[in-house]
C-alpha positions in Angstrom: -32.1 5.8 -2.9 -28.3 6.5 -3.4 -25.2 6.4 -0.7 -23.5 9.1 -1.1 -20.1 9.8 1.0 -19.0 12.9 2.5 -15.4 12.5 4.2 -13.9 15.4 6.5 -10.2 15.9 5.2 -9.6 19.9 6.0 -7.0 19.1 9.3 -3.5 20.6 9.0 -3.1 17.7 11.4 -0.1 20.1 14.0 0.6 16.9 16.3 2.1 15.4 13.0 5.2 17.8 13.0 5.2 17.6 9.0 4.9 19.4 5.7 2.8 16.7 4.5 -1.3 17.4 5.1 -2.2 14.9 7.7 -4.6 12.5 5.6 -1.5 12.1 2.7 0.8 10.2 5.4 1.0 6.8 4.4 -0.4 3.5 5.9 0.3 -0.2 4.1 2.0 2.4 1.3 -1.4 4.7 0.8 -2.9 7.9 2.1 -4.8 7.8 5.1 -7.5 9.1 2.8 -7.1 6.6 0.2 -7.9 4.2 2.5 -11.4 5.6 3.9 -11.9 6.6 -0.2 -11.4 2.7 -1.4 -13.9 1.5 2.0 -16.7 3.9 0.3 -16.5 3.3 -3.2 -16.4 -0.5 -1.9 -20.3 0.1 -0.6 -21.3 1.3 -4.5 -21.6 5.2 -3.4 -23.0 7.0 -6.2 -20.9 9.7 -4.9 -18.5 10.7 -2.6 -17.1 14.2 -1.8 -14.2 15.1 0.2 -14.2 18.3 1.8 -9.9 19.3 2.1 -8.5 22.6 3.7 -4.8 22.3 5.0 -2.8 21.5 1.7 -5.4 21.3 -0.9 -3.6 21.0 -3.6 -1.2 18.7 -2.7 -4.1 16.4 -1.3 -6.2 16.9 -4.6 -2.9 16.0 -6.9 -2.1 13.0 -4.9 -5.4 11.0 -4.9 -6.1 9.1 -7.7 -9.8 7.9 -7.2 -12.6 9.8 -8.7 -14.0 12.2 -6.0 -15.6 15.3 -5.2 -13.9 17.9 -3.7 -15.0 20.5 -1.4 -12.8 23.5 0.0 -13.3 24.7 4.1 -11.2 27.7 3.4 -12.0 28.5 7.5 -11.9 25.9 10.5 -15.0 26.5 12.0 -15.9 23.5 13.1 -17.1 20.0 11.8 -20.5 21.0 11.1 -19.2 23.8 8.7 -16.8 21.6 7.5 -19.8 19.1 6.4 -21.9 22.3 5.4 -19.4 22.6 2.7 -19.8 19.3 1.7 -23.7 19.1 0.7 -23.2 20.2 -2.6 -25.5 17.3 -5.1 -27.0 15.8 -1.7 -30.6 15.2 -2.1 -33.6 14.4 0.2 -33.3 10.9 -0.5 -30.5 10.0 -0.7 -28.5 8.3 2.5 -25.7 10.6 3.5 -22.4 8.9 5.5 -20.4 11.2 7.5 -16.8 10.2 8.2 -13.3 11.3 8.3 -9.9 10.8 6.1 -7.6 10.4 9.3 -9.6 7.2 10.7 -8.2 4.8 7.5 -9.0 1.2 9.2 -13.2 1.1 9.6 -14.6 -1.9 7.9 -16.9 -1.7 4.7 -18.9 -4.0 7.0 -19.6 -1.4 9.8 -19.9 1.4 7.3 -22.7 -1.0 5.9 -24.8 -1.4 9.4 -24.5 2.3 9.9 -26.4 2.9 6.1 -29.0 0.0 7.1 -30.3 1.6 10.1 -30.9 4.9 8.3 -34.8 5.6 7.7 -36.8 8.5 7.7 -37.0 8.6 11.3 -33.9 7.3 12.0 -29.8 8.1 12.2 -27.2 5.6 12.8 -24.3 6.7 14.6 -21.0 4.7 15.5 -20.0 4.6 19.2 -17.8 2.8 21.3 -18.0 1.4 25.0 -14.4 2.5 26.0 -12.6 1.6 29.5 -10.8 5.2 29.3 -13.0 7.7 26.9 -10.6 10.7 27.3 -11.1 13.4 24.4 -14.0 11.7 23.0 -17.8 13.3 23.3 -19.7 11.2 25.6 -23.0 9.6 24.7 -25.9 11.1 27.0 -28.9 8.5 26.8 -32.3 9.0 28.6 -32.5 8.6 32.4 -28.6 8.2 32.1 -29.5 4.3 31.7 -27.1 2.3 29.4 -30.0 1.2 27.1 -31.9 4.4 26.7 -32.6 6.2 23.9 -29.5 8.9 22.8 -30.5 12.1 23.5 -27.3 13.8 22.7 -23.8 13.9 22.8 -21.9 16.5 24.9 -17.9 16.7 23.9 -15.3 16.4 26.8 -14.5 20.1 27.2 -18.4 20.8 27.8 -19.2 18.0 30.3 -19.7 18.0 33.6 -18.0 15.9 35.9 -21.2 13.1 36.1 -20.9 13.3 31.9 -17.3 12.4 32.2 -17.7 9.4 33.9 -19.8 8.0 31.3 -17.8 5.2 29.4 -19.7 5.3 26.0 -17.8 7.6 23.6 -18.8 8.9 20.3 -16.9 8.0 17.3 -18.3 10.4 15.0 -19.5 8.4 12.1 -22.6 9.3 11.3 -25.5 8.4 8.5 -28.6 10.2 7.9 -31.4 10.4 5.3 -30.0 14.1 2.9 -33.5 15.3 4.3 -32.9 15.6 7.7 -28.9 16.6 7.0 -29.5 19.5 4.9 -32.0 20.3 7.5 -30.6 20.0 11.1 -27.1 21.2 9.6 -28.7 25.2 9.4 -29.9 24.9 12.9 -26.7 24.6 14.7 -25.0 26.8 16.2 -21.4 27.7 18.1 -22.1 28.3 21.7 -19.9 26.5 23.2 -16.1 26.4 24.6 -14.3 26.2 21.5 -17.0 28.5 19.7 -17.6 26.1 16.9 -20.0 24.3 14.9 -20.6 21.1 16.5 -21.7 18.0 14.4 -22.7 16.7 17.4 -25.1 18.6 18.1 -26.8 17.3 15.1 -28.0 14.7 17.4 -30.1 16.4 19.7 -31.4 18.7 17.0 -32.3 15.0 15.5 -34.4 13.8 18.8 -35.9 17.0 19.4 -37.1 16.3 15.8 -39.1 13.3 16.7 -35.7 11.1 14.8 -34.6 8.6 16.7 -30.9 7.9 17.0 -29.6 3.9 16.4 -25.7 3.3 18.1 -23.9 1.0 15.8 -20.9 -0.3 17.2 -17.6 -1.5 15.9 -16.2 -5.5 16.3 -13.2 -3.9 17.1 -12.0 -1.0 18.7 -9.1 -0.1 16.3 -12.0 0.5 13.5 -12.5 3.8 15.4 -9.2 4.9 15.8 -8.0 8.1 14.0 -4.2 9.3 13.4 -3.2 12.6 15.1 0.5 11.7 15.8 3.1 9.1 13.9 3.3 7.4 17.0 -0.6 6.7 16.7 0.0 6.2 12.9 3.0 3.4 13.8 0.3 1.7 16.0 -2.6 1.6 13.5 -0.1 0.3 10.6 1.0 -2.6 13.3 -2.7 -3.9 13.2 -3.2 -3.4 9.8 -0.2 -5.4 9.1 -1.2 -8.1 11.5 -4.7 -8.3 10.1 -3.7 -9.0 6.9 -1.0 -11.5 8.4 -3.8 -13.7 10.0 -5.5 -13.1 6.2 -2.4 -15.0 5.0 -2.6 -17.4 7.2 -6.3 -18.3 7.3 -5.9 -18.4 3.4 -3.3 -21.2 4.0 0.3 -19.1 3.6 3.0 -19.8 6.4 4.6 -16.9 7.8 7.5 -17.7 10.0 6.9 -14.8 11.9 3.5 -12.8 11.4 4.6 -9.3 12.9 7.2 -9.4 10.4 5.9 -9.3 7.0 4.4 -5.9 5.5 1.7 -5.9 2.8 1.8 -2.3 1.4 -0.4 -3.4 -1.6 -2.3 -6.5 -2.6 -1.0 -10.0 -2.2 -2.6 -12.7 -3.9 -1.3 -16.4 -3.6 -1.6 -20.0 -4.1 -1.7 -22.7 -2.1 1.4 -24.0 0.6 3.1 -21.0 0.2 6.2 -20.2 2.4 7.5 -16.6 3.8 10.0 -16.2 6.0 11.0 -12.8 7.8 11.1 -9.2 6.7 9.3 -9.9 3.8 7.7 -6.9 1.9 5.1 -6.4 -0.6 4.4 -3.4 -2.6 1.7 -2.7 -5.2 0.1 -5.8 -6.7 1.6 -9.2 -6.2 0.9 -12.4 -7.1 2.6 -15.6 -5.5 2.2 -19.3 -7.1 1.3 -22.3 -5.5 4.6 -23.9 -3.6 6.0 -20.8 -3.2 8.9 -20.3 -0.8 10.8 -17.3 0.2 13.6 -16.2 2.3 14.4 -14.0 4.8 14.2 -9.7 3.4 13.2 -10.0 0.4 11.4 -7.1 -1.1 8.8 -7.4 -4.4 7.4 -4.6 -6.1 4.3 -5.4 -8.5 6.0 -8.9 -8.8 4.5 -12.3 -10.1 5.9 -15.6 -8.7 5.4 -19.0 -10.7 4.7 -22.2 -9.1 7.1 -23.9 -7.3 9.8 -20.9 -7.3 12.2 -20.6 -4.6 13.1 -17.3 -3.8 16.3 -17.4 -1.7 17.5 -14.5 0.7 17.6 -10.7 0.6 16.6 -10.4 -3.5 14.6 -7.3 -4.5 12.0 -8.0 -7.3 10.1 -5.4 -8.9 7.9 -4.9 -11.7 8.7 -8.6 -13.1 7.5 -11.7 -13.6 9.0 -15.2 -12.9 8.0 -18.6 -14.6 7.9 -21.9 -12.7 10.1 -24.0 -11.0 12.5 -20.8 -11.0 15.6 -20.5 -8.1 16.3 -16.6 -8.0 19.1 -16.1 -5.5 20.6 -14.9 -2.7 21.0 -11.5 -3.6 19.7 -10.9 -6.5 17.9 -7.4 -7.8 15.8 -8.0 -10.5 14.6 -4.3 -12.1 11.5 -3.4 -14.0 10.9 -5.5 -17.4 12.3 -8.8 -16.3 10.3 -11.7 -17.8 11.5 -15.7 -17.0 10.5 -18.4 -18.2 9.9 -22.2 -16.5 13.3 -23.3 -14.8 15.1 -20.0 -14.5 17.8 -19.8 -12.5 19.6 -16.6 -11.0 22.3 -16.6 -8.7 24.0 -14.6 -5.6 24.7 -10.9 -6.8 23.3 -10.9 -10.0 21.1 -7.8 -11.4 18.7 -7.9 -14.0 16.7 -5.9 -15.7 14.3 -5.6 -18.9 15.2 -8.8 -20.0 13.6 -12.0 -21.0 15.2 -15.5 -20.3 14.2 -18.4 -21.6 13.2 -21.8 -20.3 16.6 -23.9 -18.5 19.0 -20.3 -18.6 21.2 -19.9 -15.8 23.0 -16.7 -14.7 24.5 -18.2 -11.5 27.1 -15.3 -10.3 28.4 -11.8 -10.1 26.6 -10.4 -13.9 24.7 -7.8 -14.9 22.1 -8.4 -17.8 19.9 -5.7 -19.4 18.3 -4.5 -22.3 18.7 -8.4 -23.2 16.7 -11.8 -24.5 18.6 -15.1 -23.6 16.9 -18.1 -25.4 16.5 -21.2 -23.8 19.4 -23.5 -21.7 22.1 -20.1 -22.0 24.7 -20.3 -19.3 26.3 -17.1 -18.5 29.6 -17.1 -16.3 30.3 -15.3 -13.5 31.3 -11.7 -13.8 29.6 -11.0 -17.2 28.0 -7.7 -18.1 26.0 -6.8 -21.1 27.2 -3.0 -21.9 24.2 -1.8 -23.0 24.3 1.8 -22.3 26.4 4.1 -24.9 26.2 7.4 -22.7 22.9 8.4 -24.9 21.0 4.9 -25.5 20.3 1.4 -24.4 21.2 -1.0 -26.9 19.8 -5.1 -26.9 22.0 -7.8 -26.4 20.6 -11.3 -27.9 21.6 -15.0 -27.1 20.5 -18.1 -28.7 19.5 -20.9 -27.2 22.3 -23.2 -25.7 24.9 -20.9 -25.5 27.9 -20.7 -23.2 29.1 -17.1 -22.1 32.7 -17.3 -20.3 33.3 -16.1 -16.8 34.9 -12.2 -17.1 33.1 -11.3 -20.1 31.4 -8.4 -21.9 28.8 -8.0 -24.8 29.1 -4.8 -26.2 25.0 -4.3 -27.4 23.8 -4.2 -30.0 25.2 -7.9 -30.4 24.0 -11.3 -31.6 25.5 -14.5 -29.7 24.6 -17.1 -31.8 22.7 -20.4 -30.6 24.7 -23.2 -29.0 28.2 -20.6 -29.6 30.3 -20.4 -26.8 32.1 -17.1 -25.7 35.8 -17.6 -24.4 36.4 -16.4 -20.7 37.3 -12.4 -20.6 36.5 -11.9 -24.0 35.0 -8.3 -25.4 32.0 -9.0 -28.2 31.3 -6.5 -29.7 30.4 -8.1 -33.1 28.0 -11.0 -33.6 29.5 -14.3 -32.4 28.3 -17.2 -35.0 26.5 -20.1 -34.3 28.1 -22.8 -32.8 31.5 -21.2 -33.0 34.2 -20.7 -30.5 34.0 -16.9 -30.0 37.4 -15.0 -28.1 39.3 -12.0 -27.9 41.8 -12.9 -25.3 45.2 -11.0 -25.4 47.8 -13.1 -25.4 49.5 -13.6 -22.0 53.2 -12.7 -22.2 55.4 -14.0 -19.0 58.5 -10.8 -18.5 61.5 -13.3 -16.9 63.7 -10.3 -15.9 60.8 -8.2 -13.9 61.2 -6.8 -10.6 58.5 -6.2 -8.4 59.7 -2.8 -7.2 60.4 -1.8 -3.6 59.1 1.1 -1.1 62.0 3.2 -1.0 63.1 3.6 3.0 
């Protein structure tokens, strides 16, 4: 029997106050629906189809998993908005109903929803809730707390004794594609708001001899949906924290656990050390003995062992050796590779460049477009000019040279191995091996000058 997903993502989502369709806002750096997508295909669906209204397009162009899609070209309700979901559903196969603007449901409960589901039998996701405003209440026989569900009757329908029940639906639901394709045709939209209720699906179910099995959540944020940024601020705070404790369990110390954002995947090694305002984008990788300082930010970074990462660098799309020491602020820009023993100092930028083993650029330089070989020392203040107005250009340096404070190489250029380059010299041919390299003018001293005077 196949899983097969169908996720409500139609909602223009008003309570947003944005251009953006409501499931697109981000979470941890991905769309609420990207999110619920990666928790399906995460339980082996054989398919999942998400049925979008409010921004199509721009919903369709900005998910990259492979889904169905499903247009609700009118909002009549979520039972319509299923409806138009069914296409490829078959009697067999085990349907999960959910929704692209509740992002934080474990594969786990998702999973004991889909093992309750029988011929005879739905599961559906509720919630014992100490305030259960807005949420359809759970109507079980005899009104007993353990009776069978009979039904669910949504706030603006109940009477005053349904009100005070405390068991709220949390409209997950999973159901044999029998029964679905079934009991979706026989509801219909009398009701306050004049729309299909999916909800009603569950009375339609019992009246059907099907029995209905509440699964509920470990955790009441599972259940939680985002209608407004302030709930969207909330749900990223315990997403963040969640994957804090992660860390933490998994051995990483986190000076402070509210303040460090995974927006991403982090993987790491062992004794690893993060201090504040640390961010992590995309897919990074940390090495064993690992420690970084405060506001640092890494995009699709890799960290060697035993590399200290000192305050406020920004590191993305690069990868660092061992043993490296890579700051205080430092940028390092997409294409940087080190290797072991790297070191880069305060106010240095980097980018597409490979430095070898031992190479220090400890101060105030820019090098691109560039391949140091091992044990180069470059002085502060020196820029590789690598940029002619139409291309980049590759600057090279052999192993064990010395570049002068002040300096620029003018790429393409060669700086041969173990040469040193005089202090505020311009290179723009190859320097030779070994050789004393410099283009200094010479310094004249004017005896009779005047520094002038503001006139009065």
């Amino acid at each position: 029997m196949a899983i097969r997903l169908i996720i409500l993502a139609a909602g223009k989502g008003t309570r947003m106050k944005s251009q953006l369709p409501k499931v697109l806002h981000p979470l941890a750096g991905k769309p609420l629906l990207g999110h619920v997508i990666d928790t399906g295909l995460s339980l082996n669906a054989s398919g999942i189809t998400v049925v979008i209204g409010h921004g199509a397009e721009k919903v369709k162009q900005s998910i990259e998993q492979n889904v169905q899609w499903a247009m609700q070209t009118e909002q009549l309700g979520t039972a319509h908005a299923v409806m138009q979901g069914l296409e490829g559903i078959q009697d067999d196969d085990t349907v999960l109903l959910t929704y692209g603007d509740v992002p934080l449901t474990r594969a786990s409960t998702y999973q004991k929803l889909l093992d309750v589901v029988t011929d005879s039998c739905i599961g559906l996701l509720t919630l014992q809730m100490d305030d259960p405003t807005g949420y359809g209440r759970i109507i079980r026989q005899g009104n007993s707390a353990d009776g069978d569900i009979i039904g669910i009757v949504e706030q603006k329908d109940a009477s005053p004794q349904q009100l005070a029940i405390k068991e709220g639906n949390c409209g997950v639901i999973s159901i044999r594609g029998k029964w679905l394709l079934s009991l979706l045709q026989q509801i219909g939209n009398d009701n306050a708001q004049g729309e299909y209720y999916l909800t009603d699906l569950i009375s339609l179910a019992v009246e059907n001899k099907v029995s209905v099995q509440a699964i509920h959540p470990d955790d009441a944020w599972e259940t939680d949906g985002v209608n407004s940024r302030v709930q969207l601020a909330t749900l990223e705070r315990v997403h963040q924290w969640n994957q804090a404790q992660t860390l933490m369990e998994g051995g990483v110390t986190l000076h402070d656990p509210s303040r460090v954002d995974i927006r991403g995947v982090l993987t790491h090694g062992t004794d690893v050390d993060i201090d504040i305002n640390a961010v992590f984008i995309g897919h990074c990788h940390v090495g064993n003995n690992v420690s970084i300082g405060p506001n640092c930010t890494f995009c699709n970074a890799t960290i060697g062992d035993g590399t200290t990462i000192k305050a406020n660098c920004v590191i993305e799309d690069s990868v660092i050796g061992e043993n490296g020491d890579i700051g205080p602020y430092a940028r390092l820009r997409p294409g940087c590779e080190f290797d072991d023993n790297v070191k880069i100092g305060n106010f240095v930028e980097v980018k597409k460049a490979r430095i070898g083993k031992g190479s220090k650029v400890n101060h105030l330089s820019y090098v691109g477009d560039a391949e140091l070989a091992e044990n180069v020392n470059v002085g502060a203040g020196t820029i590789t000019c690598n940029f002619d107005g139409a291309n980049k250009h590759k600057t090279e340096i052999g192993a064990g040279a010395f570049i002068g404070s002040n300096s620029a190489l003018v790429a393409p250029v060669v700086i041969g191995a173990n040469a040193t380059v005089g202090a505020g010299s311009t290179i723009s041919k190859e320097a030779p091996e070994g050789q004393l390299t410099v283009t200094r003018a010479k310094q004249t001293t004017i005896d009779s000058w005047k520094r002038p005077v503001k006139e009065s």
